[in-house]
Backbone bond lengths (Angstrom), bond angles and torsions (degrees), N, CA, C in turn:
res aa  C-N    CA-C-N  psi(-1)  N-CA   C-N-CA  omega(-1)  CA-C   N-CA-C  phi
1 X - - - 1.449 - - 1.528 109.40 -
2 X 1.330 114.08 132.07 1.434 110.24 171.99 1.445 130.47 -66.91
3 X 1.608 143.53 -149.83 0.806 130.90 157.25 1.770 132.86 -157.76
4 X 1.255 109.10 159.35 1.293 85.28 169.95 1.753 146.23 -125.17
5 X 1.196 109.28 130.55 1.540 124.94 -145.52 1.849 93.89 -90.20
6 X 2.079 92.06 144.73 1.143 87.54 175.12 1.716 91.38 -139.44
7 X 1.535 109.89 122.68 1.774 97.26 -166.87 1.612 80.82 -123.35
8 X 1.356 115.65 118.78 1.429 136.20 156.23 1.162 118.63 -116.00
9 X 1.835 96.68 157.26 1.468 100.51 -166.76 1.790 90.09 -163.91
10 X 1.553 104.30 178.51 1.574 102.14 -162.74 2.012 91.52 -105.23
11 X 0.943 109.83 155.19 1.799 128.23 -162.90 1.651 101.26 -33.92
12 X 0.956 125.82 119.03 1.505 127.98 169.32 1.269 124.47 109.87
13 X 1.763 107.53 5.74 1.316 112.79 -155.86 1.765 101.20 -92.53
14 X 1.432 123.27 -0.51 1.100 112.30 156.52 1.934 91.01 124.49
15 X 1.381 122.38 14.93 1.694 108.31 -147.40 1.727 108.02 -86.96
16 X 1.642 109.35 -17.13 1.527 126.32 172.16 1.722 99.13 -55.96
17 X 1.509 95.96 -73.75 1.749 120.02 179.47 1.698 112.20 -25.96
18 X 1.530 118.38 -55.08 1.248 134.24 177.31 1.140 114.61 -70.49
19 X 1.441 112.77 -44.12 1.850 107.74 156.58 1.484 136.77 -38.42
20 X 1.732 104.57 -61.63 1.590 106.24 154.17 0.875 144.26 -90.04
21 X 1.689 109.38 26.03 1.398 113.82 155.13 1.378 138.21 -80.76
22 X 1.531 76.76 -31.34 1.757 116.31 -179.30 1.554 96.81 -68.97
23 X 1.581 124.51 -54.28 1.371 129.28 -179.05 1.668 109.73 -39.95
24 X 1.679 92.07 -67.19 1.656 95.72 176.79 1.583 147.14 -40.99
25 X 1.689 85.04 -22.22 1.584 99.44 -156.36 1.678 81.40 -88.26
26 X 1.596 117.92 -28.39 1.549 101.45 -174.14 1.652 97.72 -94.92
27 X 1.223 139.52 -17.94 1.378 97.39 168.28 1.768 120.35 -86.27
28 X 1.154 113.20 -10.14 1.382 117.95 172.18 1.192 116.20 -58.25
29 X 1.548 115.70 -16.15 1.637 124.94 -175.87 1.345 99.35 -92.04
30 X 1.384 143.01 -8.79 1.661 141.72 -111.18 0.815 142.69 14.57
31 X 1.321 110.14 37.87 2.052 120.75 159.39 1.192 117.63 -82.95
32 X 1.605 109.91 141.69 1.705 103.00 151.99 1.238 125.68 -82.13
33 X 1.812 109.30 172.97 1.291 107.70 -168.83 1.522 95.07 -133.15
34 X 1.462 122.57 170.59 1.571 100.76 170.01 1.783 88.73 -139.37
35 X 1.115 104.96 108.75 1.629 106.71 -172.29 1.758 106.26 -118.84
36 X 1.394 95.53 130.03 1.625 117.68 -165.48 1.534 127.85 -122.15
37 X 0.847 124.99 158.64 1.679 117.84 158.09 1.419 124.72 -150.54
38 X 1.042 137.94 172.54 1.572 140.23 -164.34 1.313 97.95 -93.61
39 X 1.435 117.94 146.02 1.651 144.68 -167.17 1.367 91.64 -54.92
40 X 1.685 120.78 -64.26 1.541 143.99 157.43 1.515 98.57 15.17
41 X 1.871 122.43 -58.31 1.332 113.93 -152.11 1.715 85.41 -88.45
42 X 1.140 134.48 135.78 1.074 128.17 156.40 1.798 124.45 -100.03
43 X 0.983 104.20 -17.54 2.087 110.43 163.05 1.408 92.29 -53.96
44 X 1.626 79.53 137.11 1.567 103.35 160.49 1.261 121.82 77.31
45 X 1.776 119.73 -25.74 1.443 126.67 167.12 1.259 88.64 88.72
46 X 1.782 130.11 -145.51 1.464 137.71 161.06 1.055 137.85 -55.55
47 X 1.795 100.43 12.45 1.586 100.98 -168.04 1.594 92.52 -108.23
48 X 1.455 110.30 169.65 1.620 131.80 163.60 1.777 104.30 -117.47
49 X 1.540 87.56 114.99 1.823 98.97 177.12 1.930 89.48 -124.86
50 X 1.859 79.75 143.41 1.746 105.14 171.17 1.520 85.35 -95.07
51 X 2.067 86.87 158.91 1.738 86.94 164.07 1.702 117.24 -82.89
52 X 1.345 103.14 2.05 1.684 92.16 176.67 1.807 112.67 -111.13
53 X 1.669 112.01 20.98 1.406 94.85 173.02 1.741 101.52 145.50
54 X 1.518 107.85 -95.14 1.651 82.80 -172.02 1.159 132.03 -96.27
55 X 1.222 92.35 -164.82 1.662 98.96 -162.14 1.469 133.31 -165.94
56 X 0.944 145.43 147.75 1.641 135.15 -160.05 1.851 108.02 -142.85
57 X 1.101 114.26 167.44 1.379 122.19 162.05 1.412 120.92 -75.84
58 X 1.113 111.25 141.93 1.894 111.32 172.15 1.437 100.40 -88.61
59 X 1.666 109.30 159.02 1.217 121.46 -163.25 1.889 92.10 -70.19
60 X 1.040 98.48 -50.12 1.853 110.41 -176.36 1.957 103.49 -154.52
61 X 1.232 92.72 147.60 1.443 121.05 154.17 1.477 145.61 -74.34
62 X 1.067 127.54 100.81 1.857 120.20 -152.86 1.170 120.35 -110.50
63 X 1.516 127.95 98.50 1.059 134.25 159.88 1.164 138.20 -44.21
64 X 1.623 143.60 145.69 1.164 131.20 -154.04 1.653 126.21 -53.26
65 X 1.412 92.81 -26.63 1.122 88.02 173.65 1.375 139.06 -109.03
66 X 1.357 105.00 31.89 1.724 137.49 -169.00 1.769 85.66 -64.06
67 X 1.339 105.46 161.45 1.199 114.85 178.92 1.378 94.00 -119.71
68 X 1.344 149.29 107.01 1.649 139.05 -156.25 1.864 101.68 -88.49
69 X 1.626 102.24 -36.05 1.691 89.25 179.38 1.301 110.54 -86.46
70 X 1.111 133.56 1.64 1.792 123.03 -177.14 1.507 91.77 -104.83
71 X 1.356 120.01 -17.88 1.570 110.11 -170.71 1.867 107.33 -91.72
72 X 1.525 95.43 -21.86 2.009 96.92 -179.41 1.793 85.44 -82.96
73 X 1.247 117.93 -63.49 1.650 115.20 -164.06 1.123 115.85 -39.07
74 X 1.412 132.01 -44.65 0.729 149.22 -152.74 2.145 117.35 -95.51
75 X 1.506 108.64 -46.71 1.014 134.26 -169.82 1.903 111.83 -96.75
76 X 1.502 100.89 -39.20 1.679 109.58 -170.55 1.408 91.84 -136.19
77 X 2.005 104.69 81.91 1.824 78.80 161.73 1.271 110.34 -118.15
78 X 1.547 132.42 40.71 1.084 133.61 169.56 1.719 103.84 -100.09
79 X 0.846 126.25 -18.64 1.406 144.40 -166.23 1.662 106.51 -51.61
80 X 1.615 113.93 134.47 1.312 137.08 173.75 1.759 118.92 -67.13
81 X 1.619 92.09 -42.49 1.681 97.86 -163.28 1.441 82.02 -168.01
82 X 1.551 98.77 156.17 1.478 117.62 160.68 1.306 107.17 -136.55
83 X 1.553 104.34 141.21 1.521 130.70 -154.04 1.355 95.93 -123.77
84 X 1.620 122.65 129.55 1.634 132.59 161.90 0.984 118.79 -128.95
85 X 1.537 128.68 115.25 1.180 137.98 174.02 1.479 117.22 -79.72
86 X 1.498 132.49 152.76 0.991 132.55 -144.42 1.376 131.57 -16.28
87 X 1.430 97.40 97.10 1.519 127.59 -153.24 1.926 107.93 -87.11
88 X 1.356 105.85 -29.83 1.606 131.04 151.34 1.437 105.63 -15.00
89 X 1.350 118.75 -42.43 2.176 124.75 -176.41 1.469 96.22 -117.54
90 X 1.300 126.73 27.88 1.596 103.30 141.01 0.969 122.95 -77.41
91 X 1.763 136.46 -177.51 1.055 124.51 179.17 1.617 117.12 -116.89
92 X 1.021 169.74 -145.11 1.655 143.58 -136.56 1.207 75.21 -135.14
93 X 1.548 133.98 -64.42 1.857 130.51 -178.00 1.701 97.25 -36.46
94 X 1.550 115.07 -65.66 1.621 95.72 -160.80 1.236 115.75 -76.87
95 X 1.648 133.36 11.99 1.274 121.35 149.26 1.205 92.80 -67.09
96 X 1.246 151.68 -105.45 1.708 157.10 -108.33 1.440 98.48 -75.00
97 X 1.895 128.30 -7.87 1.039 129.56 156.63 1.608 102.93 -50.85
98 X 1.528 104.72 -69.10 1.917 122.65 -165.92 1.128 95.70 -58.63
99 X 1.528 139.10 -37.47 1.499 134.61 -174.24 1.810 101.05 -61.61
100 X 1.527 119.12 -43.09 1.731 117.18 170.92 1.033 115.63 -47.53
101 X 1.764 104.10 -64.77 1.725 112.76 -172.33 1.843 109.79 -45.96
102 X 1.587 110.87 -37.77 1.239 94.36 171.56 1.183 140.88 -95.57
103 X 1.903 109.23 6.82 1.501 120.19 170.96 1.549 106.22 -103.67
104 X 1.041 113.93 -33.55 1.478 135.42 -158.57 1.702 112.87 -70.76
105 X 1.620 100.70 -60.96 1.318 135.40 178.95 1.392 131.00 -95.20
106 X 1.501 103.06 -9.79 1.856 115.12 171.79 1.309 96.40 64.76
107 X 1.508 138.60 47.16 1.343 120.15 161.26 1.327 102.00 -131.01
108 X 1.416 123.11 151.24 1.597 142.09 -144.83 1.997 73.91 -102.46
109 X 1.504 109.64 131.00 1.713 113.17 156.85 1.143 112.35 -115.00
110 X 1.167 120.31 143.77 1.568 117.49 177.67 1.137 111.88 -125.10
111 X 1.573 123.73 122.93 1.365 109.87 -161.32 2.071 98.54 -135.86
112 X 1.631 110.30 121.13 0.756 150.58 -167.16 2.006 118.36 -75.16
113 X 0.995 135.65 86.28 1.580 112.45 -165.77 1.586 98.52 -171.77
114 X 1.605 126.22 -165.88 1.237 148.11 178.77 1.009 123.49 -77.31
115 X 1.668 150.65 131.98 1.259 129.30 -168.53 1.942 93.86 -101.29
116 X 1.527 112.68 -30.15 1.065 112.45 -176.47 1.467 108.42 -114.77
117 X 2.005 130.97 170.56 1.032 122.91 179.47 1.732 71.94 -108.75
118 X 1.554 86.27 -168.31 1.760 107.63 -169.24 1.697 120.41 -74.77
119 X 1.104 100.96 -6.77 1.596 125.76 179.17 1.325 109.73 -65.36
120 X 1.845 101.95 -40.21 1.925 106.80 -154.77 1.571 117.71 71.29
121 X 1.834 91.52 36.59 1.873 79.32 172.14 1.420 115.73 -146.50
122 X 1.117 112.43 124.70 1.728 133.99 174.33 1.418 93.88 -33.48
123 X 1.751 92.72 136.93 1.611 101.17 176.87 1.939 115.43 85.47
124 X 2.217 102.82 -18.87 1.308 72.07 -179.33 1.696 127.79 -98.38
125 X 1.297 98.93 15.49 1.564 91.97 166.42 2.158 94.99 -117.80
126 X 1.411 98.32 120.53 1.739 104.25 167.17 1.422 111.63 -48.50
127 X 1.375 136.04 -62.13 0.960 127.69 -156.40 2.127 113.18 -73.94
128 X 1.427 107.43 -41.63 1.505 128.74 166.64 1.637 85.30 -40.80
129 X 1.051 128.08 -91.12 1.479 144.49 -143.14 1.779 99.99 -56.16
130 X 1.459 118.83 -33.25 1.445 101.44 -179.93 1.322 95.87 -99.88
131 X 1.188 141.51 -19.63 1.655 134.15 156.53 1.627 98.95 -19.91
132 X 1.852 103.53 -72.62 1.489 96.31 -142.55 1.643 106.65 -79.04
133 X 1.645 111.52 8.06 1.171 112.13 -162.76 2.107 91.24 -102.81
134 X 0.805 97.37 -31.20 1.659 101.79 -176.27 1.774 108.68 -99.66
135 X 1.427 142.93 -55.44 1.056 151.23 -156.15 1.651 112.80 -41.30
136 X 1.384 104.14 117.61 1.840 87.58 173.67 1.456 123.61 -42.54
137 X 1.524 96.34 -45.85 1.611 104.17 -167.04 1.615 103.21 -120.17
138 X 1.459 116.85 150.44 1.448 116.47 171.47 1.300 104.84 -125.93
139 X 1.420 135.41 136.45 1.034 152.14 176.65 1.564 124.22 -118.14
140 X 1.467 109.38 112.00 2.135 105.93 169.49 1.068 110.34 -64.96
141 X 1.192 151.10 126.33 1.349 140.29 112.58 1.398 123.01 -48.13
142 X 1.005 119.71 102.88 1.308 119.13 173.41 2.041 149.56 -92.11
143 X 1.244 134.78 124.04 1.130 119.51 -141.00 1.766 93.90 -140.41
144 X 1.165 131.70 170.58 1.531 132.68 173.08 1.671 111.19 -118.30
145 X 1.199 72.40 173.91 1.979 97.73 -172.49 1.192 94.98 -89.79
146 X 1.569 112.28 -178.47 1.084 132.39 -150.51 2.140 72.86 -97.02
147 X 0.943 132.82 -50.34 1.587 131.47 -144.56 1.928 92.67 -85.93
148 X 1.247 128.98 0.58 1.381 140.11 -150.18 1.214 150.36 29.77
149 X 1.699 94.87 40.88 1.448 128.74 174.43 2.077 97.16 -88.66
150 X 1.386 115.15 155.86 1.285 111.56 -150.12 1.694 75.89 -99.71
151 X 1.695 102.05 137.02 1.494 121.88 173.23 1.254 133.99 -85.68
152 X 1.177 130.71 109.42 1.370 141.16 -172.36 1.222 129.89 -91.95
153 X 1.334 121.27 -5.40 1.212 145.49 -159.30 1.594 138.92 -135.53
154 X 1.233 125.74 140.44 1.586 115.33 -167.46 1.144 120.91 -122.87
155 X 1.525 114.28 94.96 1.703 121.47 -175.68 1.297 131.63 -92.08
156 X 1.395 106.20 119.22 1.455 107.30 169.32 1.538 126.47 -80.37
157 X 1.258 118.84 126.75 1.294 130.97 175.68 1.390 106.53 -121.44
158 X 1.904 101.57 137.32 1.254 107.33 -170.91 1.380 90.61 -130.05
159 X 1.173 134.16 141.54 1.712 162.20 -174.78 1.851 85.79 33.69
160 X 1.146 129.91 47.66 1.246 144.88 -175.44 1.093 156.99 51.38
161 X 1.560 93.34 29.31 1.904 114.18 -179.36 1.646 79.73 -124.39
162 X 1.562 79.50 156.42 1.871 110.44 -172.87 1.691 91.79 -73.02
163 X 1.255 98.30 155.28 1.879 105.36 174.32 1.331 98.81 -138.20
164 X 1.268 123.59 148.10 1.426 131.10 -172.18 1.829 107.33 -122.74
165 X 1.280 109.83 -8.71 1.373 118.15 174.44 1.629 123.69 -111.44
166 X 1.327 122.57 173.10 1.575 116.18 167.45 1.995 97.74 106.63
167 X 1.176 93.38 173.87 1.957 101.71 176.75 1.178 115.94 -46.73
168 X 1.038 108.17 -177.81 1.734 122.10 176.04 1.408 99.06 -102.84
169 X 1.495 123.56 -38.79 1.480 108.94 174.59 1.531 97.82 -133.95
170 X 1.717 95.30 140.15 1.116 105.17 174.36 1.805 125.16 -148.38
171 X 1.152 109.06 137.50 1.608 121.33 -138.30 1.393 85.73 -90.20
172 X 1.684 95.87 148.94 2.104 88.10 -166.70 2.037 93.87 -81.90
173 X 0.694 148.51 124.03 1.410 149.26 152.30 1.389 125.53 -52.59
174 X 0.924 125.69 -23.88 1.495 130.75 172.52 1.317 114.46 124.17
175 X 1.190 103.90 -34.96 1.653 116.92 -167.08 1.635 122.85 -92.47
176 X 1.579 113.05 -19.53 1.522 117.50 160.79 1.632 99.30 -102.96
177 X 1.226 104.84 169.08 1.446 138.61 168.50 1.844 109.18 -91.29
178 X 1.229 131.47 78.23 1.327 136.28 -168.23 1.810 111.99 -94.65
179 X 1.055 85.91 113.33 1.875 80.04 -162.66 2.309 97.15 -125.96
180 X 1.067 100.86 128.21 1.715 100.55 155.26 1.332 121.20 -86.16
181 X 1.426 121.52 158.75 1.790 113.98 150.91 1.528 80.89 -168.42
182 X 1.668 79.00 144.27 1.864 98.23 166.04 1.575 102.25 -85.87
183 X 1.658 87.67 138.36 1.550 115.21 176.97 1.351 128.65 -108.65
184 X 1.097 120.77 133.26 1.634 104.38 164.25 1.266 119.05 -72.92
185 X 1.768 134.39 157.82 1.131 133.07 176.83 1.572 121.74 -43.76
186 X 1.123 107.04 -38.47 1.717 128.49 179.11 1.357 103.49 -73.58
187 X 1.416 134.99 -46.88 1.260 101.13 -167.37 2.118 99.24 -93.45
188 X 1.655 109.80 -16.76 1.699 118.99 169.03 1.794 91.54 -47.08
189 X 1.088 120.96 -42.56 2.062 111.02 -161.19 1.687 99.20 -66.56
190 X 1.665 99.04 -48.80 1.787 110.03 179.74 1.250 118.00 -34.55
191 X 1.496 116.62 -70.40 1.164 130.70 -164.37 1.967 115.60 -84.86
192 X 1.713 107.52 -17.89 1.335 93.65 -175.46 1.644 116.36 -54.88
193 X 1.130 100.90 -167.23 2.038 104.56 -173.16 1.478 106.19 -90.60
194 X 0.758 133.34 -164.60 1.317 128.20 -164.78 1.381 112.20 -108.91
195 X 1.308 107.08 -42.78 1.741 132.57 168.43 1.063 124.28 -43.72
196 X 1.783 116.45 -51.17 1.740 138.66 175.02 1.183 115.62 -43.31
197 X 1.419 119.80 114.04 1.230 131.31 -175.56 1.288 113.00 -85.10
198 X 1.223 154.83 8.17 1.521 153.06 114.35 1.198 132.33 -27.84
C-alpha cells in the first residue's frame, strides 16, 4: 500500500525546491507525476516558483471544491506519485480525498505546506491540521532564523513590526508593506507586541 506524506516546515525551509526535486527524480526515471496546489495560493497563478530560481507549471489548480480522488482516478491514471504544494489551504475532505488516492489507488502523495499559520495556533490552517492528524508519515523540514537558532515559525510583518492578529491569508493591497520570515521562538518572544497575550 502506498502512502501518504506530509513534510512541513516554517517559510524558506526549502518545501517548493523538495517538491521538484522529488518531481524530477521521477520523470528522469520515466514516470509521471501529477503535481497540484489549492486555488488558496494565488502567487504565481499555475506556476510553482522556489525563492532561489526554478520552477515549473502544476498539472492543475484545485478549488475547494475539487474532488482530488475522482479528479487523479479519473484524469492521471498512469501516474507514479502525486505531489501538492502548499497543502496548508486544502480543505479537511480533500485530505481524506489524498488519504484514498493513496489507499484506494496505490499511489504514494506527497504533500508539501505549513504546519502552523502566523498566529501559532492549532487548527489554523484546515488542511495542515488533518495532514498531521491522518498522514502515514510526518516529516520537518527544517530552516533558520535570522539570529541562527533553527526556525519553527511563520511571521507576519506588516510595514515592519510582527503582528500576531488579523486572517490567515492576506492579499498585499498596495498600501502596507506585508512581509513573512521564519522565526525562532526566542527571537518570535523579542519582537512580539507588547499587548499579545501568548
Amino acid at each position: 500500500m502506498s502512502e501518504l506524506y506530509f513534510r512541513y516546515g516554517a517559510m524558506g525551509c526549502g518545501k517548493t525546491m523538495q517538491l521538484l526535486q522529488v518531481a524530477f527524480n521521477y520523470e528522469e526515471r520515466g514516470h509521471k507525476v501529477c503535481v497540484l496546489k489549492p486555488k488558496t495560493d494565488t502567487k504565481n497563478g499555475n506556476k510553482l516558483l522556489t525563492r532561489i530560481g526554478p520552477e515549473r507549471p502544476t498539472d492543475f489548480v484545485a478549488d475547494k471544491s475539487a474532488n482530488l480522488f475522482e479528479i487523479i482516478k479519473s484524469s492521471y491514471p498512469d501516474i507514479a506519485c502525486v505531489l501538492v504544494d502548499e497543502a496548508q489551504f486544502l480543505t479537511e475532505k480533500q485530505v481524506d480525498e489524498l488519504m484514498d488516492v493513496a489507499v484506494l489507488l496505490d499511489i504514494p502523495v506527497i504533500c508539501y505546506g505549513l504546519r502552523l499559520n502566523f498566529r501559532r495556533e492549532a487548527g489554523g490552517f484546515e488542511g495542515a491540521t488533518r495532514l498531521l492528524q491522518l498522514a502515514h508519515r510526518l516529516e520537518e523540514l527544517k530552516t533558520i532564523c535570522d539570529c541562527g537558532r533553527k526556525a519553527t515559525l511563520n511571521c507576519r510583518f506588516l510595514d515592519g513590526q510582527l503582528v500576531t492578529s488579523g486572517p490567515d491569508i492576506l492579499i498585499d493591497d498596495g498600501k502596507t508593506a506585508i512581509e513573512y520570515r521564519a522565526l525562532c521562538n526566542h527571537c518570535f518572544s523579542r519582537l512580539k507586541p507588547k499587548n499579545d497575550p501568548k
